[in-house]
C-alpha positions, 0 to 999 in steps of 0.5 A: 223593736227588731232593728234594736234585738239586732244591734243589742245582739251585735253588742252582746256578741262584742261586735262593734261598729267603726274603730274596731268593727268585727267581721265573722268569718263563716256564715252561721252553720258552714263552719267546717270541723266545728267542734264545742271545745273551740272558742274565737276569742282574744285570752283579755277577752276569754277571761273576762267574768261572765265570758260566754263561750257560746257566744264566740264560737265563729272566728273573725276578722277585726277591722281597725281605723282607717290610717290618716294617710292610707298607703294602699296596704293592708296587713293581717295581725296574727297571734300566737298562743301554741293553737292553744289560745291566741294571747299576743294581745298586748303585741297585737295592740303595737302592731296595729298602733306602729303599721297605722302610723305607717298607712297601713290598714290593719285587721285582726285575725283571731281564729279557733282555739283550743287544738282541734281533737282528731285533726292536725293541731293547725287545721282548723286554724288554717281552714279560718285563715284561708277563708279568712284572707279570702275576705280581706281580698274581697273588702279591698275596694271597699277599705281602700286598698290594693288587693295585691299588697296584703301583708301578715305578721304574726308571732309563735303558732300564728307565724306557723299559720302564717307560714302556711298561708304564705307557701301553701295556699293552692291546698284547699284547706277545706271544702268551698261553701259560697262565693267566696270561696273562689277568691284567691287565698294567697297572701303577697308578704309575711312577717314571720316572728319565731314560728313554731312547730317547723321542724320534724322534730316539732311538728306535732306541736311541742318545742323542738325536741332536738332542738332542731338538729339532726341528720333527720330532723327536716322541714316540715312536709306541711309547708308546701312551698307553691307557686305563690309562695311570697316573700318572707322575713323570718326573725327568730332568737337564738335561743328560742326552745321552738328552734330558729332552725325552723326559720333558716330551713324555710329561708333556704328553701325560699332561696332554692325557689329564687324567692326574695327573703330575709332572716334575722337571728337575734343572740341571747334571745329566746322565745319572742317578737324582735326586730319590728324595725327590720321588718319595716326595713324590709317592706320598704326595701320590697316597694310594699309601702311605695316607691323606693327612695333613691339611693345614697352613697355611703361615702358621702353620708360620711365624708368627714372625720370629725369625731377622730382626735389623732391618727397613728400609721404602723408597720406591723413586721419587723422588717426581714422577718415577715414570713412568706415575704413576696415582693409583689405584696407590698408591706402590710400595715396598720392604722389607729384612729382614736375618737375625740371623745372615748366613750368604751375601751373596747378597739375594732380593727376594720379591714376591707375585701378585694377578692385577695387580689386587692385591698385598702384602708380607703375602701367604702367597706372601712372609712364610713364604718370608721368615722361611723364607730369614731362617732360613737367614741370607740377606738378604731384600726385599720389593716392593710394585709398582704395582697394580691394572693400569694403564689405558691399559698392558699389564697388566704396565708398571708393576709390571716398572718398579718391579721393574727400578727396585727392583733398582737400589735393591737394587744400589746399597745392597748393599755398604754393607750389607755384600751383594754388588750382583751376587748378587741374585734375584727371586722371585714367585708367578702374576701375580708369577711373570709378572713375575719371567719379565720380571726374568728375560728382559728385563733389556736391555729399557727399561721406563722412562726413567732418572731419575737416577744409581741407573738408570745402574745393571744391573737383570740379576738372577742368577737368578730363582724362578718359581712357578706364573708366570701368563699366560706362554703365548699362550692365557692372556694374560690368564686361564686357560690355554684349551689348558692349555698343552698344544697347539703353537699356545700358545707363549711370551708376545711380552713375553719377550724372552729376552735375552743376561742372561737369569738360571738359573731355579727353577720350581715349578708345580701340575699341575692348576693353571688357569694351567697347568704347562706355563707353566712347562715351556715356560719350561724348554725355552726355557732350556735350549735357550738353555744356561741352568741351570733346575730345575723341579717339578710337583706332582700334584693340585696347583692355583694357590696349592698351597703355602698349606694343604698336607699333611706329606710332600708336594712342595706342604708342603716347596716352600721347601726346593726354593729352598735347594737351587737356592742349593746349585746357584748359589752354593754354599750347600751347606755352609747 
C-alpha cells in the first residue's frame, strides 16, 4: 500500500516515468528564496482547471527519450515568458522533436515563476538553473552522455538566464546545500534566441527603453563574462522591442575575450526564436555533434554554367573619357550572364575583392555565386574595376567609379533585356565588400563628373550583399583591424556617407577573420539605427575567404542560400 501512496503521488505531482520522466531540482525544504507566489510549471500546465499550485512549487528538470542514435550530447531547453511565466511550450516541443532527430538527448528546464518579490527579477530563476546544470553534469554516465558537451538553447527571458549560465557561472548564485552542489555549473555552448533584459536601459525587466542606444546605455554588469564563459550564438530580430543590441554588445564582448561566436540578425523581425538552421550550423562548425566533415571547394560544387543561356562582355567608358585613367589599371569591364529560365526582373552585379591591388570576374568570390543566382533564374553582372590602387588617390576612387558608372550602364540596359532598371544590387567580397559599403552608402555622392546622357541616370542600388567587407572601420583603413573592431574608438570609415538612398544590406562575416566581423556589425548597427532593413551572420572559427573550402553542414559550406533567402525578404522570391 505504501509503494502504490507513493506512485499515486509521483502521478498527482505530474512526474512521469520513461518518455518524459521529471527530475525536482531542490530537495524538499532546501529550496532557496522559497516564496508562496512562485509556481514551476509550463503556462499549457498552469492553466489546466483544477491545477494545484501547491503541488508545483519545486523547479524541475524534465528528461526526454533516449535519441535512437545518441551523439554523446546533452542539451537544456529553455523558456521564455519575462520571468513572469515560462510559455514557450509549443517552441519547446520542436526543439526537442529536431535536437532528438539530431542525437541529442534533451531535457526540459522549467524554473520558478513569477518574478521574485525583493530580489533581481532573474534570481531565483538563476539559483534553479545553477543547481539545475549541476544535475545534468551529474546524470552524464548514466544517460549516456559526454559531461563536457551540454548545450542550452533558449528563448527571450530564458536566453537572459541562459546568458548568465554561460558567462557567469564562477558566481555562486546561492549557498551550497549537498553534494551536489560542488559539481561544476558551467555549461559548454548557448544558443541564445532574442535575450531580453541585456542592456542598461532594460535590465530591470522591461523592453528596452531606449531601444538599446545611448552613449550610457551599456551591457548589463549582471553578465559576468568569466573564465568558462563558452561559446555563444546569438540570433535576434531587428525589430525586436527587447533590443538585438543586447546581442551585438555581448558578441563584442565575446570578441574581446577570443571566444568563438556567431551572431545572426534577422531583418524585418521582431520579438522571436529565428534561425534553428544556423544554430545547427554552428554546432557542427564547433565539433559539438562530432567530427567535422572535410572540406569541399566551392569551385568545384559549382563547376558548370548549366543554367546561363547567353553571355555579353562590355566596356563600360567610352574610350578617352574614363576619368583618372592610369595606365597600369587596365580597362574596367562588365559582363552579363543571363539564366536559361528568368525567373525575377530583379539583376546582381557581383565583383570580387583583392586588397585594390587585384581583382577578377574568375574569382571563387564571383563565379560560384554566379552559376549559384543563374540557378535560381536570376540575371547575373560581373565587374572588372580599376586596380592596382590608384597613385595619387584614395585607395578606392577609381574602382567606386566604375561601380556607380557600371550601375548606370546596367540601369540603361535593363528594360531592353526585359529586367526592371530599379531592381538592381551589388555584390562584393573584402576590399569588394569596401566597395559595395560605397555602392550601398554613398549613391548621392559624386565620384566623377558625368560624361554623357548613361550618367544623367541614378547609380542608387536597392540593396547590397557585403561579405566579409574590408577597411570599414578606422583602425583598419588600410590592413587588418588593430582592435578587431571591438574598442569604441574603431568606428565607421569617414568615406561612408550614409546617405538619405542608403539600400537594406545582407552581411556575411567570418568571426576570426583579421578584417574583422565587427566591420560588419557596426555596419548593422548604423542601418538599423537609420530604420534600414540589414540581415547579418558571423561564422565561427571562420577567417577571410571562409566560404572557398568549407565543410557540408556548416554556415561557411551553405553561404549562398543566405542571398536567396535575403531575395525572399526584399522582393519576394519566396515562392523560387
Amino acid at each position: 500500500m505504501k509503494r502504490i501512496a507513493i506512485i499515486l503521488s509521483l502521478l498527482l505531482l505530474g512526474w512521469t516515468l520513461g518518455a518524459q520522466e521529471r527530475m525536482p531540482v531542490w530537495p524538499q525544504g532546501q529550496m532557496p528564496d522559497m516564496q508562496g507566489h512562485q509556481i514551476a510549471a509550463m503556462t499549457n500546465e498552469a492553466g489546466k482547471e483544477g491545477f494545484n499550485p501547491d503541488q508545483h512549487r519545486i523547479p524541475y528538470l524534465e528528461w526526454y527519450e533516449s535519441p535512437a542514435k545518441p551523439n554523446g550530447v546533452c542539451m537544456i531547453l529553455i523558456s521564455g515568458g519575462s520571468y513572469q511565466n515560462c510559455c514557450d511550450v509549443k517552441l519547446i516541443k520542436r526543439w526537442r522533436k529536431a535536437l532528438t532527430a539530431l542525437g541529442i538527448q534533451c531535457v526540459n528546464f522549467v524554473y520558478r515563476t513569477p518574478r521574485p518579490i525583493g530580489l533581481p527579477i532573474y534570481q531565483s530563476a538563476w539559483e534553479d538553473g545553477q543547481r539545475a546544470v549541476r544535475l545534468v553534469r551529474k546524470e552524464a554516465r548514466k544517460r549516456g552522455f559526454d559531461p563536457e558537451k551540454i548545450g542550452v538553447i533558449s528563448m527571450s527571458a530564458g536566453s537572459h538566464l541562459g546568458l548568465l549560465l554561460a558567462t557567469s557561472s564562477q558566481t555562486k548564485a546561492y549557498k551550497p546545500i549537498d553534494k551536489t552542489d560542488s559539481i561544476s555549473c558551467h555549461i559548454n555552448w548557448l544558443i541564445a534566441n532574442a535575450p531580453a533584459y541585456a542592456t542598461t536601459d532594460a535590465e530591470a525587466g522591461t523592453q528596452a527603453t531606449r531601444d538599446g542606444y545611448g552613449p550610457d546605455v551599456k551591457l548589463s554588469s549582471v553578465f559576468k563574462f568569466d573564465s568558462k564563459t563558452c561559446p555563444i550564438s546569438l540570433h535576434h530580430g531587428q525589430l525586436d522591442p527587447y533590443s538585438p543590441m543586447g546581442s551585438t554588445q555581448v558578441y563584442r564582448q565575446l570578441r574581446r575575450m577570443g571566444i568563438p561566436a556567431e551572431l545572426h540578425l534577422y531583418p524585418g523581425k521582431g520579438h522571436g526564436a529565428f534561425g534553428f538552421e544556423r544554430a545547427v550550423e554552428f554546432m557542427t562548425q564547433m565539433g559539438y555533434l562530432g567530427p567535422i566533415a572535410p572540406e569541399e571547394d566551392i569551385n568545384e560544387r559549382y563547376a558548370l554554367d548549366d543554367d546561363r543561356k547567353e553571355y555579353i562582355k562590355e566596356n563600360i567608358w567610352p574610350d578617352g573619357l574614363m576619368p583618372d585613367a592610369q595606365e597600369a589599371q587596365g580597362t574596367p569591364y562588365i559582363e552579363w550572364h543571363f539564366p536559361k529560365e528568368l525567373k525575377t526582373k530583379a539583376i546582381q552585379i557581383v565583383y570580387s575583392g583583392g586588397a585594390y591591388t587585384g581583382n577578377t570576374p574568375k574569382s571563387f568570390e564571383v563565379t560560384p555565386t554566379r552559376r549559384y543566382l543563374n540557378a535560381l533564374g536570376v540575371t547575373v553582372v560581373t565587374m572588372r574595376y580599376r586596380t592596382p590602387r590608384p597613385v595619387g588617390l584614395a585607395k578606392h576612387t577609381t574602382a567606386w567609379q566604375d561601380l556607380q558608372r557600371a550601375v548606370r550602364v546596367v540601369r540603361s540596359k535593363a528594360q531592353s533585356y526585359g529586367l526592371d532598371p530599379d531592381l538592381i544590387g551589388i555584390m562584393g567580397s573584402s576590399a569588394g565588400g569596401h566597395l559595395t559599403l560605397m555602392g550601398v552608402t554613398s549613391s548621392r555622392h559624386q565620384s566623377y563628373l558625368p560624361i554623357d546622357e548613361i550618367d544623367k541616370l541614378s547609380c542608387k542600388v536597392q540593396w547590397g550583399i557585403g561579405i566579409y567587407p574590408a577597411y570599414a572601420l578606422t583602425d583598419g583603413l588600410e590592413d587588418p583591424n588593430v582592435t578587431g573592431g571591438n574598442d569604441d574608438s574603431a568606428i565607421l570609415a569617414p568615406e561612408f556617407t550614409f546617405d538619405p538612398d542608403t539600400a537594406p544590406m545582407l552581411l556575411i562575416h567570418g568571426d576570426s577573420d583579421e578584417w574583422a566581423a565587427m566591420n560588419s556589425v557596426k555596419v548593422w548597427e548604423k542601418l538599423r539605427a537609420m530604420g534600414i532593413s540589414a540581415e547579418l551572420h558571423t561564422l565561427a572559427l571562420r577567417e577571410h575567404c571562409f566560404q572557398r573550402y568549407a565543410s557540408p553542414g556548416t554556415g561557411s559550406y551553405t553561404m549562398l542560400d543566405r542571398i536567396k533567402e535575403f531575395y525572399s525578404f526584399i522582393l519576394d522570391f519566396s515562392s523560387q
